[in-house]
LOTIVEX-833019 format. One record per residue (C-alpha): z, x, y; residue number from 1. Coordinates in steps of 0.5 Angstrom, whole numbers, plus 500, padded with zeros to 3 digits. Layout:
BEGIN
+-----+------+-------+-----+
!  up ! east ! north ! pos !
+-----+------+-------+-----+
!   Z !    X !     Y ! NUM !
...
+-----+------+-------+-----+
END
This chain:
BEGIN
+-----+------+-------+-----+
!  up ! east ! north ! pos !
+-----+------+-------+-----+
! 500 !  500 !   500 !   1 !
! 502 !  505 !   504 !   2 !
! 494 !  509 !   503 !   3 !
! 491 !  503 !   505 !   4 !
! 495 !  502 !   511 !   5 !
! 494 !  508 !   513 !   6 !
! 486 !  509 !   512 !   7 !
! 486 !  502 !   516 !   8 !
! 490 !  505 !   522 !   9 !
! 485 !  511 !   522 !  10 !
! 479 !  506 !   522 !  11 !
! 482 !  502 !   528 !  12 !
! 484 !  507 !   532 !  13 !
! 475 !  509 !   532 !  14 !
! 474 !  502 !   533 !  15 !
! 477 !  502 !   539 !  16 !
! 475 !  509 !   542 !  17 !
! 467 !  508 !   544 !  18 !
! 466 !  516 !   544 !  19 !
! 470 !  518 !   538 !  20 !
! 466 !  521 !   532 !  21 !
! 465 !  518 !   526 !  22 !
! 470 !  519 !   520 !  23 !
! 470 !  518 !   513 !  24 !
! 471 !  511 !   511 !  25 !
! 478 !  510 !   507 !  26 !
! 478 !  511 !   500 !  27 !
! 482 !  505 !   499 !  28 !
! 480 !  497 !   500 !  29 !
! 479 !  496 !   507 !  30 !
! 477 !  488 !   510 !  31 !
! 469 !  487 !   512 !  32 !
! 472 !  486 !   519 !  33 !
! 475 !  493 !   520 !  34 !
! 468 !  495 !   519 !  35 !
! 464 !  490 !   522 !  36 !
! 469 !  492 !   529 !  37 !
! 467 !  500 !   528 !  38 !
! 459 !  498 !   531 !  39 !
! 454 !  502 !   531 !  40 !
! 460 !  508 !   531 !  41 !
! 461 !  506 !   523 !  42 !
! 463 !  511 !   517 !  43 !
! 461 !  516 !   514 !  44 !
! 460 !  515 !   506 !  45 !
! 458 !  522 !   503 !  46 !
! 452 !  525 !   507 !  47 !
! 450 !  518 !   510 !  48 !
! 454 !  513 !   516 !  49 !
! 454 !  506 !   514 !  50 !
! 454 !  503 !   520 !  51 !
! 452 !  496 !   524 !  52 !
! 456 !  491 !   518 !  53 !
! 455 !  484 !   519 !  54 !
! 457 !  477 !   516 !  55 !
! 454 !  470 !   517 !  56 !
! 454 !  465 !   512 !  57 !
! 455 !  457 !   510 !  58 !
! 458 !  452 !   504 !  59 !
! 458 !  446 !   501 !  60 !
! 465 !  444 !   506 !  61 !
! 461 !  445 !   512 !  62 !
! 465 !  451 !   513 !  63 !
! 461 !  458 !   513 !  64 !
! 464 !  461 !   506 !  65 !
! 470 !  467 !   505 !  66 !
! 472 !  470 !   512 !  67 !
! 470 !  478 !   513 !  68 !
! 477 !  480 !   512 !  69 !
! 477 !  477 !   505 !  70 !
! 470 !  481 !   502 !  71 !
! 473 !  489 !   501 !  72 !
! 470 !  495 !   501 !  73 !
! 471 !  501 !   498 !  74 !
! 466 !  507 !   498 !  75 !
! 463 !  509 !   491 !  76 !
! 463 !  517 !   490 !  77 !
! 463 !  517 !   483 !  78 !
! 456 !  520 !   484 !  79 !
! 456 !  525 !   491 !  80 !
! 448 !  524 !   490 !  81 !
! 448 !  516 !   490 !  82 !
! 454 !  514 !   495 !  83 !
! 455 !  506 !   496 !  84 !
! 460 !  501 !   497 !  85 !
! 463 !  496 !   492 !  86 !
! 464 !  490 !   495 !  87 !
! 469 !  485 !   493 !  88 !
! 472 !  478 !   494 !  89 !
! 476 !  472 !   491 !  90 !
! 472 !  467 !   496 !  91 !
! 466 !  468 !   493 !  92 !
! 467 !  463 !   488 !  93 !
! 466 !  455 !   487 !  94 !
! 466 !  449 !   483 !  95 !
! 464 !  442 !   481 !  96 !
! 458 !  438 !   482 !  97 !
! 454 !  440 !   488 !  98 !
! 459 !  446 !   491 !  99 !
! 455 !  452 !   495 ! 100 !
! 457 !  459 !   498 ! 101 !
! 451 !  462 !   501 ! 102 !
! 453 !  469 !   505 ! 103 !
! 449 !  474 !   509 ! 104 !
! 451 !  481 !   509 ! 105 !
! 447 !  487 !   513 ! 106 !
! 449 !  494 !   515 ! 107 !
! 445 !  500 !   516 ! 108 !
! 446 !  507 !   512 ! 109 !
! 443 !  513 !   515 ! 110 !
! 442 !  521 !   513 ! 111 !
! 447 !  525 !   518 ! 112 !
! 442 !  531 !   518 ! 113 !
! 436 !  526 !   520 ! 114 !
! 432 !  529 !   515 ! 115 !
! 428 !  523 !   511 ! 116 !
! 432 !  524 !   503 ! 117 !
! 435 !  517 !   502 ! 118 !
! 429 !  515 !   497 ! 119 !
! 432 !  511 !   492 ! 120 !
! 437 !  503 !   493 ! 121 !
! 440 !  500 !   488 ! 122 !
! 444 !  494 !   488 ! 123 !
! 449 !  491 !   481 ! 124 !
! 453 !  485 !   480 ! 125 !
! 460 !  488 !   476 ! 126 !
! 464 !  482 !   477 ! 127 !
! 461 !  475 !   476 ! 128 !
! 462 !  469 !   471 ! 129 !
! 458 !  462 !   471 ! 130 !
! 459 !  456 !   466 ! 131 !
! 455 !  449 !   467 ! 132 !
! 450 !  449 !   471 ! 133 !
! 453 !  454 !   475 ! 134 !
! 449 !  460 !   478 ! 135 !
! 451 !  467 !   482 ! 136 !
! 445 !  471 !   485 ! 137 !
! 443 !  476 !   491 ! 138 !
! 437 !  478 !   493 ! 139 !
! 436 !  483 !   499 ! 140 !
! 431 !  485 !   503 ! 141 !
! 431 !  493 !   505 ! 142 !
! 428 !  495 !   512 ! 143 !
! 425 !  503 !   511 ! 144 !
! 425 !  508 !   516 ! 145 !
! 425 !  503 !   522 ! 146 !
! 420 !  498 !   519 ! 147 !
! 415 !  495 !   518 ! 148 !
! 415 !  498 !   510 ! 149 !
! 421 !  494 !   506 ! 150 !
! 422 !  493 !   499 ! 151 !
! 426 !  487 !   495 ! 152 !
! 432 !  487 !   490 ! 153 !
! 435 !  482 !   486 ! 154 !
! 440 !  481 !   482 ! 155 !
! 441 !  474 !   478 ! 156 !
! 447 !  471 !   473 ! 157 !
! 442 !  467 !   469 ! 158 !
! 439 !  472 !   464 ! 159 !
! 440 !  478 !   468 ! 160 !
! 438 !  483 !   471 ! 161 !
! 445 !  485 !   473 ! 162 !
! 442 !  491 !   475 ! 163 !
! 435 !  493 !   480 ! 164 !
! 433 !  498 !   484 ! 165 !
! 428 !  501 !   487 ! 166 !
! 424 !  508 !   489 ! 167 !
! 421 !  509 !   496 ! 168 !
! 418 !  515 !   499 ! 169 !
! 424 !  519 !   503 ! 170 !
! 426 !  516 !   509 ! 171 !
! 433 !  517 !   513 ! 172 !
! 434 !  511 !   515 ! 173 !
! 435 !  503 !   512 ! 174 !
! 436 !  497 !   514 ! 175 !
! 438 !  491 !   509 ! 176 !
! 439 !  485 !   509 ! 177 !
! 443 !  481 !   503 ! 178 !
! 443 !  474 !   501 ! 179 !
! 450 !  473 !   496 ! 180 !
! 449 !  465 !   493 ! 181 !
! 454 !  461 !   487 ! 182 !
! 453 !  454 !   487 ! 183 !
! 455 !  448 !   482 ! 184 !
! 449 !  443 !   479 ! 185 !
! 451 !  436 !   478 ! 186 !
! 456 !  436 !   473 ! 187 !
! 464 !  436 !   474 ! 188 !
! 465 !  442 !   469 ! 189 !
! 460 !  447 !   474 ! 190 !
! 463 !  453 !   476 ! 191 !
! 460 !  460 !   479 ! 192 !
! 463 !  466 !   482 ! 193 !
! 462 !  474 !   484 ! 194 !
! 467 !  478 !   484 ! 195 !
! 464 !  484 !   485 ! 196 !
! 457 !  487 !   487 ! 197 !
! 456 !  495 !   489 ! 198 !
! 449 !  497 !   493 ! 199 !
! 448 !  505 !   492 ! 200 !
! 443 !  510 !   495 ! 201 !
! 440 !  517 !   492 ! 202 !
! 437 !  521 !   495 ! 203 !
! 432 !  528 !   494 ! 204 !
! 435 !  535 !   495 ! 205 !
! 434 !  537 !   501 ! 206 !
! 429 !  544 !   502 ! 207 !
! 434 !  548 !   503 ! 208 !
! 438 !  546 !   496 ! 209 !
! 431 !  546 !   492 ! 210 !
! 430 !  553 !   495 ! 211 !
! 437 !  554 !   493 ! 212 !
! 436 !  553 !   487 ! 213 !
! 430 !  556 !   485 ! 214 !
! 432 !  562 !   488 ! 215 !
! 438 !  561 !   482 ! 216 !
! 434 !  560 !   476 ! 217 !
! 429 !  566 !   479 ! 218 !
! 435 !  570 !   478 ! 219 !
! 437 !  567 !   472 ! 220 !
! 430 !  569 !   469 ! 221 !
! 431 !  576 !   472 ! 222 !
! 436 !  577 !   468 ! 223 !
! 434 !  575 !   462 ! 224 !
! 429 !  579 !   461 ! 225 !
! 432 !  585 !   463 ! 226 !
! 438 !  583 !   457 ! 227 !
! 432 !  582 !   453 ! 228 !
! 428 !  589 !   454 ! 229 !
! 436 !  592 !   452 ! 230 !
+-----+------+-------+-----+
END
């Protein structure tokens, strides 16, 4: 409790200094609504800074679906070469006959070093569940490099896939643009829910990386092939 309350504090205390730099974004759960408060300033997950983050949405009760602090974000470092958020809520869930949730999501990532390496998006639904005539989905639409080339992703409860991803050619910057629905048909017994879903972007090496490691296996190759005249 203490960790999170923390990286809280020191998201806010960005969110309200204009000039202040990025910092990285909290390791534990933070509130959607810290994120979206940080602007254009945003935070920084990896080599990349998620910034520009928005919520609009509606339901079946005339209501506009879970508020921004009640979807967490958590960064996703499992793979330093395919950083991303993992998003979570319990409000993304309904049931009986004809209820809805229809949320939009947006956010933009960017390289820090301006150099066109994002080349790759993917997007996953991890925690979800459907029963009756219930359904859970999300389809994206992601804005390459400032446009007007764009790609789509889609993730569905009905058969799958649970998983999508798309390669590009490398930008340094998206922009994405994400739709989440679970929604109940006519019977009483219909239920849907996400629970949660992550989106990642990998990238290229950058040149000097690549040098780097061609200089290594070179070097490796040299000495081999002394070992082997010995």
């Amino acid at each position: 409790m203490r960790q999170k309350f923390l990286g809280v504090l020191a998201l806010a205390a960005i969110g309200t200094a204009a000039s202040a730099s990025p910092l990285p974004c909290p390791v534990v759960g933070t509130g959607m609504d810290v994120y979206i408060a940080l602007g254009t300033t945003g935070c920084i997950i990896s080599d990349k800074l998620f910034y520009s983050f928005s919520l609009a949405g509606s339901d079946s009760t005339g209501g506009s679906g879970p508020a921004a602090s009640a979807i967490t974000l958590t960064p996703d470092l499992a793979d330093p070469n395919n950083p991303g958020i993992l998003f979570s809520s319990s409000g993304w869930s309904v049931s009986g006959a004809g209820a809805f949730i229809d949320s939009t999501i947006g956010f933009k990532v960017k390289t820090l070093n301006g150099q066109p390496l994002i080349d790759d998006a993917g997007l996953g639904l991890i925690s979800f569940a459907t029963g009756g005539g219930g359904e859970a989905n999300i389809a994206e639409t992601i804005v390459l490099g400032g446009g007007p080339a764009f790609t789509t992703l889609s993730v569905d409860s009905a058969g799958g896939p649970f998983t999508d991803h798309k390669n590009f050619a490398p930008v340094s910057s998206v922009n994405v643009s994400k739709d989440l629905l679970v929604a109940t048909g006519s019977g009483s017994d219909d239920r849907a829910r996400i629970s949660s879903f992550s989106e990642n972007f990998s990238e290229v090496p950058e040149p000097v990386t690549v040098a780097l490691i061609g200089s290594a296996l070179f070097g490796l190759g040299l000495v081999r092939r002394r070992a082997v005249r010995r």
